[in-house]
C-alpha positions as CSV (number, residue, x, y, z in Angstrom):
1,X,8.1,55.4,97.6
2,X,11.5,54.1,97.1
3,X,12.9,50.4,96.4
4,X,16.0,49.1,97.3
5,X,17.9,45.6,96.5
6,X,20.5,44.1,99.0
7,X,23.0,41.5,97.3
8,X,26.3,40.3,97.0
9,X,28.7,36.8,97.4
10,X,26.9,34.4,99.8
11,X,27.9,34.8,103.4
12,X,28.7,38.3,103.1
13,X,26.1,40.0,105.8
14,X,23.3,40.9,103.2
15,X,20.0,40.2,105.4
16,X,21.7,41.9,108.3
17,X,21.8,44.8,106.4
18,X,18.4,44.1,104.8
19,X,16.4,43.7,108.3
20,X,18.3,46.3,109.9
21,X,17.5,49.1,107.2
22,X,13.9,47.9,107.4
23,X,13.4,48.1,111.1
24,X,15.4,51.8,110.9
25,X,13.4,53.0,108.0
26,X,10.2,51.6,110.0
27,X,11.8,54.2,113.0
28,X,11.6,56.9,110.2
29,X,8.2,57.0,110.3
30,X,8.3,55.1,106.7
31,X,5.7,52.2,105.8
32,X,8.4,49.8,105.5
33,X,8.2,46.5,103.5
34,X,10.8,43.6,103.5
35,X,10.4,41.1,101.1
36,X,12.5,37.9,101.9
37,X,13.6,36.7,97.7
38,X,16.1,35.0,99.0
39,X,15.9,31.1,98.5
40,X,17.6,30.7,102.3
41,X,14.8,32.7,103.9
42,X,16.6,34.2,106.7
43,X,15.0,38.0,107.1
44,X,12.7,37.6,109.5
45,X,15.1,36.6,112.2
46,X,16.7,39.6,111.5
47,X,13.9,42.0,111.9
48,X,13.1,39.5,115.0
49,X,9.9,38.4,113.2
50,X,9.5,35.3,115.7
51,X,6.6,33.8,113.4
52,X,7.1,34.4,109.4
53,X,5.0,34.6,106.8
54,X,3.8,31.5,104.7
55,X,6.4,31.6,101.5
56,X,4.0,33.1,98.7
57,X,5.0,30.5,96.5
58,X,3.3,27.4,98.3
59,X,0.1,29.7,97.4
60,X,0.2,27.7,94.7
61,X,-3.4,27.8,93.4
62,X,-3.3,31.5,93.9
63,X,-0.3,31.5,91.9
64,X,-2.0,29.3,88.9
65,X,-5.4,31.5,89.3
66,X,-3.4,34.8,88.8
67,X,-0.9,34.0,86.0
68,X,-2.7,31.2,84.4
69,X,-3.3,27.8,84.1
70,X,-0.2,25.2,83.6
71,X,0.6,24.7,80.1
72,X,-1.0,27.9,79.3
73,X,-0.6,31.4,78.1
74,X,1.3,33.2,81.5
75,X,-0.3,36.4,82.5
76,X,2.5,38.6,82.5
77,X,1.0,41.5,84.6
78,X,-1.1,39.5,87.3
79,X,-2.7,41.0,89.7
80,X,-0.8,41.6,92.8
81,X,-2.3,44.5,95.1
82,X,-3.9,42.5,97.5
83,X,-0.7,40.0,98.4
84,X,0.7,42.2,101.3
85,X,-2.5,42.5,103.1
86,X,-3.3,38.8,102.5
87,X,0.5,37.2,102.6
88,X,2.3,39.2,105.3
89,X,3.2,40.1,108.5
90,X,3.6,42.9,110.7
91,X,6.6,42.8,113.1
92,X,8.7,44.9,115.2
93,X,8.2,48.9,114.8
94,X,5.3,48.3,112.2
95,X,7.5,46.2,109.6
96,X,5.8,44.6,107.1
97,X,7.2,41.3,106.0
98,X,7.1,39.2,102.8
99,X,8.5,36.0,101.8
100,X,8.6,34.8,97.7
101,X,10.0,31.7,98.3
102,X,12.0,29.4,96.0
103,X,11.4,29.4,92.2
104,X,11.6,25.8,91.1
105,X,12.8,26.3,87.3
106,X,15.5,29.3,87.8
107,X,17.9,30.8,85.5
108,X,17.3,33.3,82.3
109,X,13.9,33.3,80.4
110,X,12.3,31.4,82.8
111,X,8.8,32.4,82.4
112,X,7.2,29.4,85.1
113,X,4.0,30.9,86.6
114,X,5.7,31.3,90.0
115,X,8.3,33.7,88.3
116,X,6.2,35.5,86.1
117,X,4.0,36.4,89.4
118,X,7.2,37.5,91.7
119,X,8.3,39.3,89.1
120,X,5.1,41.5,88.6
121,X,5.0,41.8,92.3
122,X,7.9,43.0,92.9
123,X,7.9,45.6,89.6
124,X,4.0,46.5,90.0
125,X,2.5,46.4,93.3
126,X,1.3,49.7,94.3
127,X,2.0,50.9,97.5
128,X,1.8,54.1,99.7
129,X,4.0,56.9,98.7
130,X,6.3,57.0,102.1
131,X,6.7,53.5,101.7
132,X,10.0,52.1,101.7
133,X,10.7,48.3,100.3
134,X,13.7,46.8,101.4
135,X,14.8,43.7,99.0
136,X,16.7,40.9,100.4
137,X,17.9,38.9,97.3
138,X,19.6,35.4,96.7
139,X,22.7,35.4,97.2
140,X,24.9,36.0,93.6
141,X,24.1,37.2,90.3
142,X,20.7,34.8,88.8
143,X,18.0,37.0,90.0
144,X,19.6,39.9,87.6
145,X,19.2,37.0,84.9
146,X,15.5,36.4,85.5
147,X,14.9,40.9,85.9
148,X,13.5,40.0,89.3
149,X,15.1,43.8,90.3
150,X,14.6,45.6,87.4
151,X,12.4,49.1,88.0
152,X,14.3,49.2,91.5
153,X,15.6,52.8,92.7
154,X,19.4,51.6,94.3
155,X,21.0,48.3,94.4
156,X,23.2,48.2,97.5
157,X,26.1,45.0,96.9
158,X,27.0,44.0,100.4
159,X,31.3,43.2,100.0
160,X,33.6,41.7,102.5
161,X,37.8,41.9,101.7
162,X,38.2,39.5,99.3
163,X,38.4,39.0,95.9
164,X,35.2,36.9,95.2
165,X,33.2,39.3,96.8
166,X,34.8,42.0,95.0
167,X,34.8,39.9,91.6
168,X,31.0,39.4,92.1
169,X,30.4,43.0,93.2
170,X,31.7,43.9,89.5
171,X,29.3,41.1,87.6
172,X,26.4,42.6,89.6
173,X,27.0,46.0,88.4
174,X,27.4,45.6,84.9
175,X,24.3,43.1,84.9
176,X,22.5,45.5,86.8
177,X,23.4,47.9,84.2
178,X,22.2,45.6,81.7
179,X,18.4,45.8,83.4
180,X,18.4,49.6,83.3
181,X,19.9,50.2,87.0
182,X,21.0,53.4,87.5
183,X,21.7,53.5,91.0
184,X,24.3,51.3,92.1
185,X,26.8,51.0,95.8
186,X,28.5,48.8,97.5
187,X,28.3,48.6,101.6
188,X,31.7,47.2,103.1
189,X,31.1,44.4,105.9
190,X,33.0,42.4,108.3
191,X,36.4,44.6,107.6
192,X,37.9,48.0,106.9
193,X,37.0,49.5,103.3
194,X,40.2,50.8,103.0
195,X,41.9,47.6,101.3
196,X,38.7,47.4,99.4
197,X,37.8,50.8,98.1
198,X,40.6,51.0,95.3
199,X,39.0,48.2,93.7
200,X,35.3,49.5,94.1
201,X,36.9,53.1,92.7
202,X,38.5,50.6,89.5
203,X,34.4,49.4,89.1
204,X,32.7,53.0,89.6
205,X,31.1,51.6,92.6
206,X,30.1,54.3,95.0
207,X,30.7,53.7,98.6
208,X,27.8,54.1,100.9
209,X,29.6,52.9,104.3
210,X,31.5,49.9,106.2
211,X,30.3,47.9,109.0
212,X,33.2,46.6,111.1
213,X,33.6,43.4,112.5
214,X,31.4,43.7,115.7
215,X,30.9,40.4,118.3
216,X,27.6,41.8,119.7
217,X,26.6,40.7,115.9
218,X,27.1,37.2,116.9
219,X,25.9,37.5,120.2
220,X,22.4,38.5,118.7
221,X,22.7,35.7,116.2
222,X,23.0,33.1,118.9
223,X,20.4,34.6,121.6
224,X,17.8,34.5,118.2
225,X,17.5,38.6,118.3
226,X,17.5,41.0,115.5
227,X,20.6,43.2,115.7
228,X,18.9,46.3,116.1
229,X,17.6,45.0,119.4
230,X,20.7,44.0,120.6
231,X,22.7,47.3,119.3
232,X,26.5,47.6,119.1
233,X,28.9,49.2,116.9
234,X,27.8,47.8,114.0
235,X,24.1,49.2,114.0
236,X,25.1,52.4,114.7
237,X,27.3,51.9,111.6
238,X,24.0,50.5,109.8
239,X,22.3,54.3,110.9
240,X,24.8,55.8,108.9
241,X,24.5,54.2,105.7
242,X,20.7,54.6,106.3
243,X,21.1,58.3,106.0
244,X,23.7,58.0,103.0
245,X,20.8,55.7,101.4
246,X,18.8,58.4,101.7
247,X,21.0,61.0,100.3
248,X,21.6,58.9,97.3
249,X,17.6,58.3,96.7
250,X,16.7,62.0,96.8
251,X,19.6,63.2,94.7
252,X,18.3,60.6,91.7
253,X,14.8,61.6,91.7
């Protein structure tokens, strides 16, 4: 079993990359998992999940029941093996599908009950051993504050030429540092890596791949399908970076 986190700058192409993976790792014969964590809730278009799942935090009394009551002592390690059979979906090529939700006190430290529980789901839910969970996170850096990620096996930081993205693509590696991340690499999107790749050589930020600028992208967007139903240069580029995901997950174990 493997986990891997897709982030970067707003805007910058994450949950393409997040629901493409998934439905390619699916094609691989792997018990694929997305988990939507991102407050925008976009995935499931991109996997071309027509119906998603309930957000697990309007479970609310299951929520309360598994970390605690309100006002009192927070569960830290609530029970969480049952939430994919009872929360999720099942979409195209056997993907399973997630949604956290938004957290409504964010930031460092915050130990609400609906963070204390996505964080023990996401760090202790046990799974089959081909299983492959594919992390689609809120845009930016506050999810490495609250250690939603931490225990993951590669963070990939989606980048596009520019300097915020690249400036951001630095504070997520050092805070995902911070959190005990070993594996960390940046995915170029919307551009060649070429004007970017000095600067990611500057951070030690390993290059797994670059998706160009690809029409057929928007085209899918606008007719409501997932990319990889639509196909183009770009998810053939995405099938690449698969494979060098892989390569980088079986070198670190």
């Amino acid at each position: 079993m493997f986990k891997i986190a897709v982030t970067g700058k707003g805007g910058v192409g994450k949950t393409t990359l997040a629901g493409t993976l998934s439905r390619m790792f699916a094609r691989d014969s792997y018990d694929s998992l997305a988990i939507d964590a991102d407050s925008d809730m976009n995935l499931a278009s991109s996997i071309g999940i027509k119906n998603p799942p309930k957000p697990l935090t309007e479970y609310k009394n299951l929520i309360e029941e598994r970390t605690g009551e309100i006002g009192g002592v927070f569960k830290y390690n609530p029970k969480v093996d049952d939430v994919v059979e009872r929360f999720g979906v099942i979409g195209p090529d056997g993907v399973k599908m997630l949604i956290m939700g938004t957290v409504e006190r964010g930031g460092s430290g915050c130990m609400c009950p609906a963070s204390s529980f996505l964080r023990a789901f996401l760090r202790h839910v046990i799974l089959k051993e081909n299983t492959a969970v594919i992390l689609d996170m809120e845009a930016g850096i506050e999810h490495l504050g609250r250690g939603t990620t931490r225990g993951i096996d590669l963070m990939i930081i989606v980048v596009e030429p520019g300097m915020r993205s690249i400036e951001t693509a630095s504070r997520i590696k050092k805070l995902s540092q911070d959190i005990g991340i070993k594996n960390i690499a940046a995915v170029v999107n919307k551009g060649p890596s070429k004007s970017v790749k000095p600067y990611l050589d500057k951070f030690e930020i390993p290059l797994l791949g670059e998706i160009p600028y690809d029409p057929q992208m928007v085209n899918a967007d606008l007719e409501g399908l997932a990319p990889i139903d639509y196909g183009g240069e770009s998810v053939n580029a995405i099938e690449n970076i698969k494979d060098q995901v892989l390569k980088m997950i079986k070198h670190s174990k």
